[in-house]
C-alpha positions in Angstrom: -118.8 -70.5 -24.9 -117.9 -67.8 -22.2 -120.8 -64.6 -22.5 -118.6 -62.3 -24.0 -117.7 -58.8 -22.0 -119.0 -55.0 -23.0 -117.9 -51.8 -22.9 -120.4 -49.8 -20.4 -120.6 -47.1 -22.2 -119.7 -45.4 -25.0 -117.8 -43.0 -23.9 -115.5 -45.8 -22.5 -115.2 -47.3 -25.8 -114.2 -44.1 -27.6 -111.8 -43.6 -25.0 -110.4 -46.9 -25.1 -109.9 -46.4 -28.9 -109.0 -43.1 -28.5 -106.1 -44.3 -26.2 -105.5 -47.1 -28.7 -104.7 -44.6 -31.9 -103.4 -41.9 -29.7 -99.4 -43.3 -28.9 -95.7 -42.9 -29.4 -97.2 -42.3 -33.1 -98.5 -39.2 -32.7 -96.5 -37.3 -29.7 -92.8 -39.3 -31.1 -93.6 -39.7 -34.8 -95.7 -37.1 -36.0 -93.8 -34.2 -35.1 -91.0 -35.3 -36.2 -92.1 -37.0 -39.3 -93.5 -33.3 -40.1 -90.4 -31.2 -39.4 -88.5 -33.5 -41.8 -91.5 -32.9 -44.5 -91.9 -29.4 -44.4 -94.3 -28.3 -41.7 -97.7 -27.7 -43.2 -97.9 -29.1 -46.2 -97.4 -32.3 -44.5 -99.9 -31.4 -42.0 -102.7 -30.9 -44.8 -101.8 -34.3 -47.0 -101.8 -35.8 -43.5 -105.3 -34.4 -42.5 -106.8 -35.5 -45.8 -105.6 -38.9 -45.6 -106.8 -39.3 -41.9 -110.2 -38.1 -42.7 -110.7 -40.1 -45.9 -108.6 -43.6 -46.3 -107.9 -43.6 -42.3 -111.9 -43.3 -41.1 -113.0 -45.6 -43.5 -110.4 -48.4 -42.6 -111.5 -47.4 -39.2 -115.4 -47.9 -39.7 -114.5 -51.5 -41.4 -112.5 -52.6 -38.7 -115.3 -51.3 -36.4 -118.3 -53.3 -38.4 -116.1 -56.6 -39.0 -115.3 -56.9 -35.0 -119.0 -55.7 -33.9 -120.8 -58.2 -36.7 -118.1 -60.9 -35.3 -118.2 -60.4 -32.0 -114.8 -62.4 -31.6 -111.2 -62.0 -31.9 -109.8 -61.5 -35.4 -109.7 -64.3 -36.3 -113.0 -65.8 -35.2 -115.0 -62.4 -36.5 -113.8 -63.5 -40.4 -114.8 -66.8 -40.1 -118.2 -66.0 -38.6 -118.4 -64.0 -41.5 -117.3 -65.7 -44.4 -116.2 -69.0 -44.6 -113.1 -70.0 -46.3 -109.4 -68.3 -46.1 -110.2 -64.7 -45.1 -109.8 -65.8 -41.1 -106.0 -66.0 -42.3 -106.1 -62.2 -42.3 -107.4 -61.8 -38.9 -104.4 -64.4 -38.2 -102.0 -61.8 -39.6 -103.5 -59.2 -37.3 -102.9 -61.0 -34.2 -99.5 -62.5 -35.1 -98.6 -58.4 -36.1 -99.7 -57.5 -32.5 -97.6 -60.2 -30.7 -94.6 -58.3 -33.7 -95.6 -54.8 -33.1 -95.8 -54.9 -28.9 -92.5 -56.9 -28.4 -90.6 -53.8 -29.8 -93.0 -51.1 -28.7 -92.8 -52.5 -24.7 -89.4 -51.9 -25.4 -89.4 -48.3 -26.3 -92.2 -47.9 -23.9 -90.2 -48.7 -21.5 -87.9 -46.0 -22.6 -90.2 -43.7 -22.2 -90.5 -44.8 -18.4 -87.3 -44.8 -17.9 -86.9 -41.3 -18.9 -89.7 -39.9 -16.7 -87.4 -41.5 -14.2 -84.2 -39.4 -15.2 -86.2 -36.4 -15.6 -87.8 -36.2 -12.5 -84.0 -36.8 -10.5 -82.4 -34.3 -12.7 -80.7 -36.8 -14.9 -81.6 -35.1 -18.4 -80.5 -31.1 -16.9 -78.1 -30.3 -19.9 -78.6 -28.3 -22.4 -75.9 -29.8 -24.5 -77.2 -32.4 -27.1 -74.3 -34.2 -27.5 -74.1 -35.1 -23.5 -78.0 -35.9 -23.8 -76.7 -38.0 -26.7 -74.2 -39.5 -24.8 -76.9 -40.1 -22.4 -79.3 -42.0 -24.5 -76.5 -44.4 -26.1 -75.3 -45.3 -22.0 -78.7 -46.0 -21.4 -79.7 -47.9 -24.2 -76.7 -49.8 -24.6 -76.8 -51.0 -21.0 -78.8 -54.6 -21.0 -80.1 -54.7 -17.3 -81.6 -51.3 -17.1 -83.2 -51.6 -21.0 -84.8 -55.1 -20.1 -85.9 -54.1 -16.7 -87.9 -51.3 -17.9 -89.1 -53.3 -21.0 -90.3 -56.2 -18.1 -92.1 -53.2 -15.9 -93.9 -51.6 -19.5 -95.4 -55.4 -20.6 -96.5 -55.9 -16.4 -98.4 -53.2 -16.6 -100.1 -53.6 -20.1 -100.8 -57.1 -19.0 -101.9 -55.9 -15.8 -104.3 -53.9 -17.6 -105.9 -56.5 -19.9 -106.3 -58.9 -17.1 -108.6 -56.7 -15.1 -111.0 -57.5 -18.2 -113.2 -55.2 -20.5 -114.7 -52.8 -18.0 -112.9 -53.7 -15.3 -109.2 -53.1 -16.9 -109.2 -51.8 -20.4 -112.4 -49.1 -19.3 -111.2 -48.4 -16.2 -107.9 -47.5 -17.2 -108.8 -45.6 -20.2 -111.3 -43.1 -18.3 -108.4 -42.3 -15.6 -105.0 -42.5 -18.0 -106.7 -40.3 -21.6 -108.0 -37.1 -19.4 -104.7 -37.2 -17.4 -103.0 -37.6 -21.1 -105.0 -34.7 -22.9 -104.5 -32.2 -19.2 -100.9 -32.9 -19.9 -100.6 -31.8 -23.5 -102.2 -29.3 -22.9 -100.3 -27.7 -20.4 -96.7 -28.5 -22.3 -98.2 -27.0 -25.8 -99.5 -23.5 -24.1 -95.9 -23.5 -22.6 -94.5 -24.4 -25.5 -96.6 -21.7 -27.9 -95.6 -19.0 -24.9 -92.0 -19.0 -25.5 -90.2 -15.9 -27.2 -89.5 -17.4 -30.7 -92.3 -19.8 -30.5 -94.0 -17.7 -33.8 -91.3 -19.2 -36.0 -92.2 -22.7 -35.4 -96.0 -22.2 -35.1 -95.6 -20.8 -38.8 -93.7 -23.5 -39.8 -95.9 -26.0 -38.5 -99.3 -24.3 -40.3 -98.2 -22.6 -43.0 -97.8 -25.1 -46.1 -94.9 -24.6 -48.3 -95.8 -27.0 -51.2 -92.7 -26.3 -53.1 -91.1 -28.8 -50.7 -93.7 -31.9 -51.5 -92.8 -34.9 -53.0 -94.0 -38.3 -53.6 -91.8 -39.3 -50.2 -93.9 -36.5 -48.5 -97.2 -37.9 -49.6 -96.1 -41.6 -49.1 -95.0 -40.5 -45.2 -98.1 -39.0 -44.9 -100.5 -41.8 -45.8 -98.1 -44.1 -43.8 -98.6 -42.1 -41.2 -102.4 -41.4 -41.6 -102.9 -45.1 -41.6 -100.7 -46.6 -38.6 -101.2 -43.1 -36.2 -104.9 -44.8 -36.1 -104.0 -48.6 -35.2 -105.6 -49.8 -38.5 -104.3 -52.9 -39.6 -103.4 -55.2 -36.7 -107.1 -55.9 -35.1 -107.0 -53.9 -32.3 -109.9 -51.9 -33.0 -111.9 -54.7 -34.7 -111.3 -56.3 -31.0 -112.5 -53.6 -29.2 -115.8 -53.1 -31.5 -116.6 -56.6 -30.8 -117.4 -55.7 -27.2 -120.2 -53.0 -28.5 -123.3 -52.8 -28.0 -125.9 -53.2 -31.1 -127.3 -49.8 -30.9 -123.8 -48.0 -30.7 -123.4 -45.6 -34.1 -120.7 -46.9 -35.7 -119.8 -44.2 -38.5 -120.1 -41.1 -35.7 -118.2 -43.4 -33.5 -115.4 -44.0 -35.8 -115.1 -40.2 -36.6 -115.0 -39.2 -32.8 -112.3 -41.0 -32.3 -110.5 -40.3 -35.9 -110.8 -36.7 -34.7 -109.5 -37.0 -31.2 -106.4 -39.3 -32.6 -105.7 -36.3 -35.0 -106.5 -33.7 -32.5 -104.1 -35.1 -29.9 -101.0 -35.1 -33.1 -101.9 -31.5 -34.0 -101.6 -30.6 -30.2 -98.3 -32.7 -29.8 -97.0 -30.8 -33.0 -97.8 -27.4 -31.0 -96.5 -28.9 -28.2 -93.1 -29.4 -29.8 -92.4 -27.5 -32.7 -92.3 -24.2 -31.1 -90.2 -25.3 -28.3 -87.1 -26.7 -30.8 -87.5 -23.6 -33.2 -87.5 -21.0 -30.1 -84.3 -22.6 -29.0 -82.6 -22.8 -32.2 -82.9 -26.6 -32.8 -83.1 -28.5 -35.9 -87.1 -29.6 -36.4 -85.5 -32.1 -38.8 -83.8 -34.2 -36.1 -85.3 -37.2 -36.4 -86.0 -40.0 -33.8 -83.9 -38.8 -31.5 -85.8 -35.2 -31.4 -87.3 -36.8 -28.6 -85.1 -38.7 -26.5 -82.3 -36.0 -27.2 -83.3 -32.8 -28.5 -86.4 -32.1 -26.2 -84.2 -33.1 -23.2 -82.3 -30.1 -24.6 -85.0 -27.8 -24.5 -86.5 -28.4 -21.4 -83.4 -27.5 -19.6 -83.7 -23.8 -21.2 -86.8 -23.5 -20.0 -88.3 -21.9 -16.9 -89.1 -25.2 -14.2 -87.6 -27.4 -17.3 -87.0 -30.3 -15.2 -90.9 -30.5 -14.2 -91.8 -29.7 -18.1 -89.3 -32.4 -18.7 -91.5 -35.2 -16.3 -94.4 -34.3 -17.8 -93.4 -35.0 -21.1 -92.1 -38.2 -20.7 -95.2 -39.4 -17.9 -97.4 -38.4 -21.0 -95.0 -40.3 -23.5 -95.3 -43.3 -21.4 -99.1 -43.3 -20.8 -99.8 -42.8 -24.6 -97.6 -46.0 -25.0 -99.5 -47.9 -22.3 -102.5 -47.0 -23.8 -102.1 -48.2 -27.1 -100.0 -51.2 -25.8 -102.7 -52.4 -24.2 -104.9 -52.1 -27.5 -102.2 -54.4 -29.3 -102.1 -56.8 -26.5 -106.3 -57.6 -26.4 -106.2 -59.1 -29.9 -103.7 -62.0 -28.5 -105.6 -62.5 -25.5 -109.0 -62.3 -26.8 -107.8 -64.7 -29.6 -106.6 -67.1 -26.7 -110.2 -66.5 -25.0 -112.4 -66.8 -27.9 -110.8 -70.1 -29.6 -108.7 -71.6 -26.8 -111.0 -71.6 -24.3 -108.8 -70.3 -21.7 -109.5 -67.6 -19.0 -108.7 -64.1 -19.3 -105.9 -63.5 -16.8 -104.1 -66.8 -18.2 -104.5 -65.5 -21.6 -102.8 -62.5 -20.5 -100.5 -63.9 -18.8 -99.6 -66.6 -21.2 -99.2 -63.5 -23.7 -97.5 -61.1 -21.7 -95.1 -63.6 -21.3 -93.9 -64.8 -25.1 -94.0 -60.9 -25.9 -92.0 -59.9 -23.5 -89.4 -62.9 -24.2 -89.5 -61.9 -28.2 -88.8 -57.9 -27.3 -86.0 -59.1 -25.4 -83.7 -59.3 -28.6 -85.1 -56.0 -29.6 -84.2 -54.8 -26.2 -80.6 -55.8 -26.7 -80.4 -55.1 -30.3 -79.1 -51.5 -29.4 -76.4 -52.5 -26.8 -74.9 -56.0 -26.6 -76.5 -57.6 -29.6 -76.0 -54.3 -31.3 -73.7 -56.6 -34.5 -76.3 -58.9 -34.9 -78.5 -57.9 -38.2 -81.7 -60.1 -39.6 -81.9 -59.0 -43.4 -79.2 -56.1 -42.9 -80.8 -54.8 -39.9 -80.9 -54.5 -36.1 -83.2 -57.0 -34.6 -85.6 -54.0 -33.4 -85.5 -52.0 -36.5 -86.2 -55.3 -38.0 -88.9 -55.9 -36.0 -90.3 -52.8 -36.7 -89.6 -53.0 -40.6 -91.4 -56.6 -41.0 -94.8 -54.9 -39.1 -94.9 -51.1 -40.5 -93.8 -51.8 -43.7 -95.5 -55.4 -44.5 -98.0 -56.8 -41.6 -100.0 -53.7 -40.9 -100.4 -52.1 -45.0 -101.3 -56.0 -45.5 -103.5 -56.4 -43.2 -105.2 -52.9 -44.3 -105.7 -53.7 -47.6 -107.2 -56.8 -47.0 -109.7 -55.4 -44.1 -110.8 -53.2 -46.5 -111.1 -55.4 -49.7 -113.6 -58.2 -47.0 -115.7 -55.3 -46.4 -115.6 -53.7 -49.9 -116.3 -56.8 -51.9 -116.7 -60.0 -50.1 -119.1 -58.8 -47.3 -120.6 -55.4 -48.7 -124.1 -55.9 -48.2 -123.6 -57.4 -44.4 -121.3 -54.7 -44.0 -123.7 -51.5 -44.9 -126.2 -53.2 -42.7 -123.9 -53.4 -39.5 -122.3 -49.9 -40.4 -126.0 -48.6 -40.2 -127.5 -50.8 -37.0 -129.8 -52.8 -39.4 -131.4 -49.5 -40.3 -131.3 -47.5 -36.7 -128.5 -45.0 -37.6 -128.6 -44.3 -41.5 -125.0 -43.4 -43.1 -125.7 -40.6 -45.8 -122.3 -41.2 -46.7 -122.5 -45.5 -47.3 -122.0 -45.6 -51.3 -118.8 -43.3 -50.8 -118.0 -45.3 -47.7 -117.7 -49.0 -49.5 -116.3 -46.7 -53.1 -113.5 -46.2 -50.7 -113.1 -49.8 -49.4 -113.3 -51.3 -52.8 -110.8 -49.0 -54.9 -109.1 -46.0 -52.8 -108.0 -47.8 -49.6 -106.7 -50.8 -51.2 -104.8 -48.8 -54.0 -103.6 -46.6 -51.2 -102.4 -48.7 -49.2 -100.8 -51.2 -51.4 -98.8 -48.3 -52.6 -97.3 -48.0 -49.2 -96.5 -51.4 -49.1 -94.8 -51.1 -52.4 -93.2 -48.0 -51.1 -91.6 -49.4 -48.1 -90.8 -52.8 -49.8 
């Protein structure tokens, strides 16, 4: 068996896993998701989710991959013998599902960085920046290119190994990530009107909740984090012993969340100081926020940086979804990393194709009433990933609890005060939570 690779530190690991939760999810999605929920309302089911059914996913998937020390697949057999390595099956064959649509609209994201920096998005018109998108989405050779550049340099990535790649990458790409946010949000909170959306985004109007506002905020609590699909129970199997797993897990639960309240800052103000509808949707970013750069003072450089940090979020937790695949390939297939990565890269890129042309060309073709990347996205969201949560946490609830308070406490080195309520939540509030999100979106 190959000696299995380590984070160096563990700050690299926290920034790897940082970079992993922290993607299109939180700077596309969350803001977004909360202008069509009602500002902060949403904000304050979301936070209670997060820090309650999200860390405590979190710390299982964390235990399971360090007391493993393999792929998904290989940590739940080492574990427990019998069917339960299925479920680290599930999260493996949900990351080759989840990164052949996402290295699609990564590459988007690339693409627009592109267009902003030559001055392609410089209208302040949404139905020309509408116009825009649908050209550029519809057109097959420019959507697959960028799609083919996106999964070259997440493989790229992985291939450079543990330290060497997934580290490395991590300790350069997240401070350049959180410098940019930064920068766009204090714009964005310094524009005249910028109190109306501030307001909207903090103060809680719970008038305006329903059960659809709770269910898109545990949805979102749960996949903003990466639960679900492996990726961090990969990463945690390249820890060291002594690492605190329960402080761990919260560091990086809190800069996930951080990083979607500062993204909700960062746009929220800007679309209410200009008048637009917070409401918008998906295409508040790829058409709205176009539209208010080009109001703005130096737009077209606000407009760069706000699609270079779009894409590097992506990359970030793209390569998080492809290390599960690879290390799978490593662990039981015996083959070498940057084959494995390579191999991988490969059949994900050739399965996003169809999600790449699903929007232009293929745009009449539907599997189960849908286009092939909403599909895509439908069968992982809404079936894979709560699945694979509610399992993760029933294994460590039930089938492993004893082993799994251990590990969560290094064998005695770093005692939990909170264990009991820890495995309470893994046996009964995770798994009812989540399978009610499943329900929901079936």
């Amino acid at each position: 068996m190959q000696s299995r690779d380590h984070f160096a530190t563990r700050l690299g690991f926290v920034l790897a896993a940082a970079g992993s939760a922290v993607g299109l999810g939180n700077i596309w999605k969350f803001p977004y998701m909360t202008g069509q929920s009602g500002g902060g309302a949403f904000l304050l089911i979301y936070l209670g989710f997060v820090f309650t059914i999200g860390f405590s996913v979190m710390l299982a998937e964390f235990t399971i991959g360090r007391a493993g020390q393999r792929n998904p697949v290989g940590a739940f057999r080492a574990l427990k013998d019998g069917p339960w390595s299925a479920v680290g099956g599930l999260g493996v064959l949900a990351g080759l599902v989840i990164l052949s649509f996402y290295s699609v609209v990564g590459g988007w994201t690339i693409a627009y960085a592109v267009k902003a920096a030559t001055g392609a998005l410089a209208h302040s018109d949404p139905k020309s920046l509408g116009d825009t998108f649908g050209g550029f989405i519809s057109e097959p050779w420019g959507v697959i290119g960028f799609h083919s550049l996106f999964m070259a340099l997440t493989a790229g990535v992985i291939a450079g190994g543990v330290r060497g790649g997934i580290e490395r990458a991590s300790r350069i790409l997240m401070p350049i990530l959180a410098i940019l946010v930064m920068i766009l949000a204090l714009r964005a909170v310094t524009l005249d009107g910028a109190e109306k959306g501030i307001a909207f985004f903090l103060t809680p109007d719970f008038s305006k909740v329903t059960w659809d506002t709770v269910n898109a905020a545990l949805g979102q609590a749960f996949f903003s984090l990466s639960l679900g699909m492996g990726a961090m129970l990969t990463y945690a199997s390249y820890l060291d012993k002594q690492v605190n797993l329960p402080r761990t897990a919260a560091q990086v639960t809190f800069l996930d969340t951080a990083f979607a309240i500062i993204a909700g800052f960062m746009i929220l103000p800007a679309v209410f100081a200009f008048g637009f509808d917070p409401a918008s949707g998906p295409g508040l970013t790829f058409i709205t926020l176009p539209a208010v750069f080009a109001q703005m003072p130096l737009g077209q450089a606000f407009a760069f940086m706000f699609f270079a940090l779009l894409a590097i979020a992506a990359l970030t937790s793209a390569v998080s979804i492809l290390e599960p695949v690879v290390a799978y390939l490593i662990d039981e297939r015996r083959m070498p990393r940057r084959w494995a990565a390579l191999l991988s890269g490969v059949m994900i890129w050739a399965l996003g194709v169809p999600s790449a042309l699903s929007l232009g060309p293929w745009k009449d073709m539907t599997v189960g009433g849908k286009g092939f990347l909403d599909a895509m996205d439908y069968l992982a969201s809404n079936i894979m990933l709560p699945t694979g949560g509610v399992l993760i946490a029933l294994f460590v609830g039930w089938s492993i609890s004893a082993r799994a308070q251990e590990e969560a406490q290094s064998d005695g080195s770093h005692p939990f005060p909170l264990i009991r309520v820890w495995i309470f939540i893994c046996r009964f509030v995770a798994p009812a939570a989540v399978a009610w999100v499943l329900i929901s979106g079936l």
